[in-house]
C-alpha positions in Angstrom: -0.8 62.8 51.8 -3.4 60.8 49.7 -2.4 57.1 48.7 -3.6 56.6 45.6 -4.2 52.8 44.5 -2.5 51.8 41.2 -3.3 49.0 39.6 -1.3 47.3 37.0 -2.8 45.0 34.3 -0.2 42.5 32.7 -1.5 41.4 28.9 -0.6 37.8 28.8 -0.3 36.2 25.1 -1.2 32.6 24.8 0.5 31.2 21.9 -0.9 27.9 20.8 1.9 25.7 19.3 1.2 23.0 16.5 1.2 19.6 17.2 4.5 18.6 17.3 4.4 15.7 14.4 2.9 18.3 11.9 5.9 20.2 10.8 3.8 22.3 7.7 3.1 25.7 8.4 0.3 25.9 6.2 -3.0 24.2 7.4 -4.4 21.1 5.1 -7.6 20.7 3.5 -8.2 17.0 2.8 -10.4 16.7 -0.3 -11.6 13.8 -2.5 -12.0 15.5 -5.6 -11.5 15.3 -9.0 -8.2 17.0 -10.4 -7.2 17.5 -14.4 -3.3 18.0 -14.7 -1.1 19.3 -17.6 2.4 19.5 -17.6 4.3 22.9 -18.8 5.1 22.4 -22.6 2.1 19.4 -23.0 -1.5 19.8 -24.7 -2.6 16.3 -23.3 -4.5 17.0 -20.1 -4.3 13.7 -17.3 -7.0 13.0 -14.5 -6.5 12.0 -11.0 -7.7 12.6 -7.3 -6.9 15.2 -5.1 -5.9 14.2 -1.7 -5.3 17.4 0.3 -4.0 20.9 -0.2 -2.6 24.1 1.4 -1.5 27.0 1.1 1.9 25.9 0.0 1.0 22.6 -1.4 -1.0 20.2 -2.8 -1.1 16.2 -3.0 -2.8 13.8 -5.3 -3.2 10.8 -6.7 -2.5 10.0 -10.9 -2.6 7.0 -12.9 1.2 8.0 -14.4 4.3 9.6 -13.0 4.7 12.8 -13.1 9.0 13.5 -13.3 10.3 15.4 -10.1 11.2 19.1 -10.8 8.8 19.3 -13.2 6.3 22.6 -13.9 2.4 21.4 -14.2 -1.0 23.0 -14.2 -3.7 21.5 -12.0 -7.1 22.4 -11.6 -8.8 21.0 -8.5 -12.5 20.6 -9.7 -15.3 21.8 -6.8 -15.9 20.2 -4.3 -18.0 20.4 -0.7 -15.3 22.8 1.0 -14.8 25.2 -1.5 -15.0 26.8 -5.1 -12.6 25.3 -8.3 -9.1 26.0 -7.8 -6.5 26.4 -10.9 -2.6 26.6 -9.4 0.4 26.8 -11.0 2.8 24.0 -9.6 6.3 22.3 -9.3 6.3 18.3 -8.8 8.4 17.5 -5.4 7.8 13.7 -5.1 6.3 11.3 -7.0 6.1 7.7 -5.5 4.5 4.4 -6.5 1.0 3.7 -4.5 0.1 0.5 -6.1 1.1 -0.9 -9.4 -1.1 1.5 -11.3 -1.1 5.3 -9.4 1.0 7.0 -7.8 1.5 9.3 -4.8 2.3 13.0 -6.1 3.1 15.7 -3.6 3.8 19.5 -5.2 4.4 23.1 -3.9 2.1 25.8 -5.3 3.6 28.3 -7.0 1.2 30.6 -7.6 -3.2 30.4 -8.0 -4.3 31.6 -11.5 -7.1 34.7 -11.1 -4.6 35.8 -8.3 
């Protein structure tokens, strides 16, 4: 009788696990750059700053509140990591960072051209 030798190879899957304090599922892309915002149902286009975005959101900076729930355009002007962006989005928060801007965070509803 021959012994044969098997051999058995077990695939092992690492899953590497977000840091536990960063509860998005979408990774951010800090920016500095320029961002033109209209609200649904406006002509008058505002300015601010784009702080970071995702895949699933985007934060910036205004010199007026923008009311929660609300539907806006933004177009996130270019910038060193990546081409213009135009996204269609929906105002979550909108707090007070000094006495003249404030702190806007929105989800993404959808990228124009997409």
């Amino acid at each position: 009788m021959l012994l044969k030798s098997l051999c058995f190879y077990h695939s092992i899957q690492v899953k590497i696990l977000p840091d536990y304090n960063e509860k998005r599922q979408q990774t951010r892309l800090t920016l500095g750059s320029a961002i033109a915002i209209k609200l649904a149902g406006s002509s008058e286009q505002r300015l601010g700053q784009c702080t970071s975005i995702s895949g699933a959101g985007i934060s910036f900076i205004a010199d007026q509140a923008l009311p929660q729930g609300k539907a806006a355009e933004v177009h996130v002007f270019r910038s060193p990591q990546g081409p213009p962006v135009t996204a269609f989005i929906e105002i979550i928060r909108c707090t007070a960072a000094t006495t003249d801007s404030f702190e806007i965070a929105a989800a993404i509803k959808s990228i124009k051209g997409c």
